[in-house]
C-alpha positions as a Python dict, from the first residue, in 0.01 Angstrom:
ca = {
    (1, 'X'): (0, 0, 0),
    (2, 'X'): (-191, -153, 282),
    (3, 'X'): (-431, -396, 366),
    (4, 'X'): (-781, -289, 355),
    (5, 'X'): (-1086, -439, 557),
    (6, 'X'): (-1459, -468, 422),
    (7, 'X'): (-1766, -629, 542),
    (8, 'X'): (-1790, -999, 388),
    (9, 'X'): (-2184, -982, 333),
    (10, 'X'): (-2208, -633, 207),
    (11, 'X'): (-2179, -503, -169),
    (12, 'X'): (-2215, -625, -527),
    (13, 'X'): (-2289, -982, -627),
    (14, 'X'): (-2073, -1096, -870),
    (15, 'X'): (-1972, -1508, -810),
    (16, 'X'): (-2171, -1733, -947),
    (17, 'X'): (-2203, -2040, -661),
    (18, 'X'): (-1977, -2268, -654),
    (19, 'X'): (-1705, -2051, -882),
    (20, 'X'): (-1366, -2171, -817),
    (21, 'X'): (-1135, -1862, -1045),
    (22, 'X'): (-1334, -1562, -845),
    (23, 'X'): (-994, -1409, -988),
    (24, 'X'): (-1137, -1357, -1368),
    (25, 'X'): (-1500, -1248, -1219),
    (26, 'X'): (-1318, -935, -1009),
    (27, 'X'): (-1116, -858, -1300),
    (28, 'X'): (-1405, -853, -1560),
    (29, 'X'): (-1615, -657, -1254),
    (30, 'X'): (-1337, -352, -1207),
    (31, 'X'): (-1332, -373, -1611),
    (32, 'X'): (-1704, -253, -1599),
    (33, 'X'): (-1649, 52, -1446),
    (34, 'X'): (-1409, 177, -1729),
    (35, 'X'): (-1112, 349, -1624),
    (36, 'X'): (-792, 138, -1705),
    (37, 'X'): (-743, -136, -1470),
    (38, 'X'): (-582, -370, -1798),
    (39, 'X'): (-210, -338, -1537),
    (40, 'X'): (-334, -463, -1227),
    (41, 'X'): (-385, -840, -1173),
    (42, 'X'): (-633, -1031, -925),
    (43, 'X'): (-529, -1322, -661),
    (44, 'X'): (-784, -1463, -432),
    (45, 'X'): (-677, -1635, -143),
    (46, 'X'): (-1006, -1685, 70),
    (47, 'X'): (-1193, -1388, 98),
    (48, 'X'): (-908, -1161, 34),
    (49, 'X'): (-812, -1034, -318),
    (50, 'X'): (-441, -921, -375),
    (51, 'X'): (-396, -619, -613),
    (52, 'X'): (-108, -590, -774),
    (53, 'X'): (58, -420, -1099),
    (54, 'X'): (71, -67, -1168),
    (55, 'X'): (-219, 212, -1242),
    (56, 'X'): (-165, 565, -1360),
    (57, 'X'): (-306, 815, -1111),
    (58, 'X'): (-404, 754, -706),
    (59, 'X'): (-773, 773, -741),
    (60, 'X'): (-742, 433, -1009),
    (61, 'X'): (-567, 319, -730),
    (62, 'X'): (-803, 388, -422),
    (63, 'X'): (-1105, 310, -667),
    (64, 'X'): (-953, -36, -776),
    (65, 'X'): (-974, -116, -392),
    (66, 'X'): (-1295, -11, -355),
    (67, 'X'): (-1419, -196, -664),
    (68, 'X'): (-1242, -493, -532),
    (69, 'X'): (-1373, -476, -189),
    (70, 'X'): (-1742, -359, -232),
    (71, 'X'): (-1746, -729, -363),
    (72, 'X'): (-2031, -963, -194),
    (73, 'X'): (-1784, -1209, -12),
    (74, 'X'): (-1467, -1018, -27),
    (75, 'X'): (-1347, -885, 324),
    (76, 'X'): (-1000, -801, 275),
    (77, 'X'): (-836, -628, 7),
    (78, 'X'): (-424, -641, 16),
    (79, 'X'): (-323, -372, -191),
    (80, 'X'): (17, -425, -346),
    (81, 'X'): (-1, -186, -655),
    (82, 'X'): (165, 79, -773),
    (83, 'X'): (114, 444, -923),
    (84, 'X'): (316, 539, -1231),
    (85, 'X'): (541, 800, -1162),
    (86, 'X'): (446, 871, -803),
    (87, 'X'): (480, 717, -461),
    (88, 'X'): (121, 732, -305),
    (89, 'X'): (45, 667, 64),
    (90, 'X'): (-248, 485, 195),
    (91, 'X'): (-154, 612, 544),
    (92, 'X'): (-425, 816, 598),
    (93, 'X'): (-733, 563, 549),
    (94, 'X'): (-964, 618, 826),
    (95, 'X'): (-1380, 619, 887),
    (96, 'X'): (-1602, 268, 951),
    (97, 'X'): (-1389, -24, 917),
    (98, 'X'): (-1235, 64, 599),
    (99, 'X'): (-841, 10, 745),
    (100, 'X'): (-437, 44, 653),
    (101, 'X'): (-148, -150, 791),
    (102, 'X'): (173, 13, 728),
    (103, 'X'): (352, -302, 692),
    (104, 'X'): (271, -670, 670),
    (105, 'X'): (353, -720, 1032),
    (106, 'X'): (251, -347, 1159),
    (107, 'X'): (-103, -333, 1353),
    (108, 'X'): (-393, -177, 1187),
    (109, 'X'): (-360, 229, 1264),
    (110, 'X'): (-594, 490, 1114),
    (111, 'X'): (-540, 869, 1087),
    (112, 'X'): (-756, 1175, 958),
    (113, 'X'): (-484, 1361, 834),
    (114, 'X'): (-463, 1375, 450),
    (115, 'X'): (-113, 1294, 321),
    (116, 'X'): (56, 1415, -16),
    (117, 'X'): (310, 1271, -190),
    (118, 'X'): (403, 1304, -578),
    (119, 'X'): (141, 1602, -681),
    (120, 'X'): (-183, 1353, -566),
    (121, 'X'): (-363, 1407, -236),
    (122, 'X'): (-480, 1031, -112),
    (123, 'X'): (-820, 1026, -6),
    (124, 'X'): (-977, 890, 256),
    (125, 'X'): (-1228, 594, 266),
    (126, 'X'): (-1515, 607, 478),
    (127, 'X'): (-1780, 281, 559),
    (128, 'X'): (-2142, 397, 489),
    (129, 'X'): (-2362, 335, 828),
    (130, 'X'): (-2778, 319, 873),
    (131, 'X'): (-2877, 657, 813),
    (132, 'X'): (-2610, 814, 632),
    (133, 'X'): (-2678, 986, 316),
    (134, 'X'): (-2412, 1187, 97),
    (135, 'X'): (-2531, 1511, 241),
    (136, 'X'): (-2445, 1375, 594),
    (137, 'X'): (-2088, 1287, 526),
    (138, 'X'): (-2034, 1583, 339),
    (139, 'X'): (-2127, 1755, 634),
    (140, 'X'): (-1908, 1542, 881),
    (141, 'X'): (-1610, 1561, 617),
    (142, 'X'): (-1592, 1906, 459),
    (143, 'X'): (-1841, 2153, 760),
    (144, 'X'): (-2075, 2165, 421),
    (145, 'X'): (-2416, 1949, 361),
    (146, 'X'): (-2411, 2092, 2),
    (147, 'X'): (-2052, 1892, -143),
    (148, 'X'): (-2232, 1617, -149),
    (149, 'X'): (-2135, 1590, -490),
    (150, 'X'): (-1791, 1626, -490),
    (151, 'X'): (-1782, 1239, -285),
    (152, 'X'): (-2049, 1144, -565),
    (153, 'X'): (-1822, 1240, -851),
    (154, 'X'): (-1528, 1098, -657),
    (155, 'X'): (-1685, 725, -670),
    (156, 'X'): (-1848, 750, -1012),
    (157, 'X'): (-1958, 511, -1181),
    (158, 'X'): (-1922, 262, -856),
    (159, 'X'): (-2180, 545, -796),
    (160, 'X'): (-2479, 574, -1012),
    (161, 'X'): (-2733, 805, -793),
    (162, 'X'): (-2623, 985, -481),
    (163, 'X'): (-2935, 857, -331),
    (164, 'X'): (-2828, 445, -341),
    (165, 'X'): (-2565, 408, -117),
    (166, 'X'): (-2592, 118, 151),
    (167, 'X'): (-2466, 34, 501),
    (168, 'X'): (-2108, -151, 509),
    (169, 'X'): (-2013, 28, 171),
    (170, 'X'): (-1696, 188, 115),
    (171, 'X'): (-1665, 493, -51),
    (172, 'X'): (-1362, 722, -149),
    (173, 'X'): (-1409, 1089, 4),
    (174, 'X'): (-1149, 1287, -165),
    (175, 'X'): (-947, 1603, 12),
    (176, 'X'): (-1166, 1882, 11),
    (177, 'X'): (-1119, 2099, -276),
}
């Protein structure tokens, strides 16, 4: 659980001017990208959506963030949900400005250590910058240019080609495998 940060004026755009319920628009968005989602429900307060309910495995979880916060206009995503059967930990969220607090009133903090907890090995998040390409942060993340793929797969289908990703996305890079 943790509040996460995104650039405001980077991602997908989804609200039609002048929407009022952007609640039902983020909803019906993470419902495009399959995966079950149907537990979790959508508060906007701003340009902050609040997550909360209950998904079944920690990548649903990290990739309902990112779904939620690679959102044209959303620059905060307070995640309050819940994995079935485990207790996940967000505590190791580091790269761009993709952040964690540990509690409400707890400063931002950021670590590169992966943590386990309940079987599942949270990922980290990293912010796309000019000039980075999947290859490049493979290289940064795992010492190998050529697992490019294995970040691709990890943010499928917020993914579609390994060659469109853009500056102030956030993508999931999972614990090298």
């Amino acid at each position: 659980m943790g509040m996460f940060d995104f650039m405001k004026d980077a991602g997908e755009k989804i609200f039609k001017p002048g929407e009022a319920k952007r609640e039902a628009a983020i909803k019906s968005h993470m419902g495009s990208y399959g995966g079950d989602y149907s537990n979790i429900d959508v508060e906007v307060d701003g340009n902050t959506a609040r997550l909360t309910g209950s998904v079944g495995n920690q990548a649903a979880r990290e990739k309902a963030v990112l779904i939620a916060g690679n959102i044209d206009g959303i620059e905060r995503v307070d995640d309050r949900m819940t994995v079935t059967g485990a207790s996940p930990s967000f505590s190791n969220v580091s790269g761009g400005v993709a952040t964690t607090k540990a509690t409400p009133a707890a400063g931002i903090g950021s670590s590169a250590a992966h943590a386990s907890q309940g079987g599942q090995t949270a990922s980290t998040f990293y912010t796309v910058e000019k000039g980075d390409t999947l290859s490049k942060i493979a290289k940064q993340r795992y010492g190998d240019a050529n697992k490019y793929q294995q970040i691709f797969e990890a943010n499928k289908p917020m993914l579609s080609d390994p060659d469109k990703i853009y500056p102030g996305q956030v993508l999931r890079i999972p614990a090298q495998s």
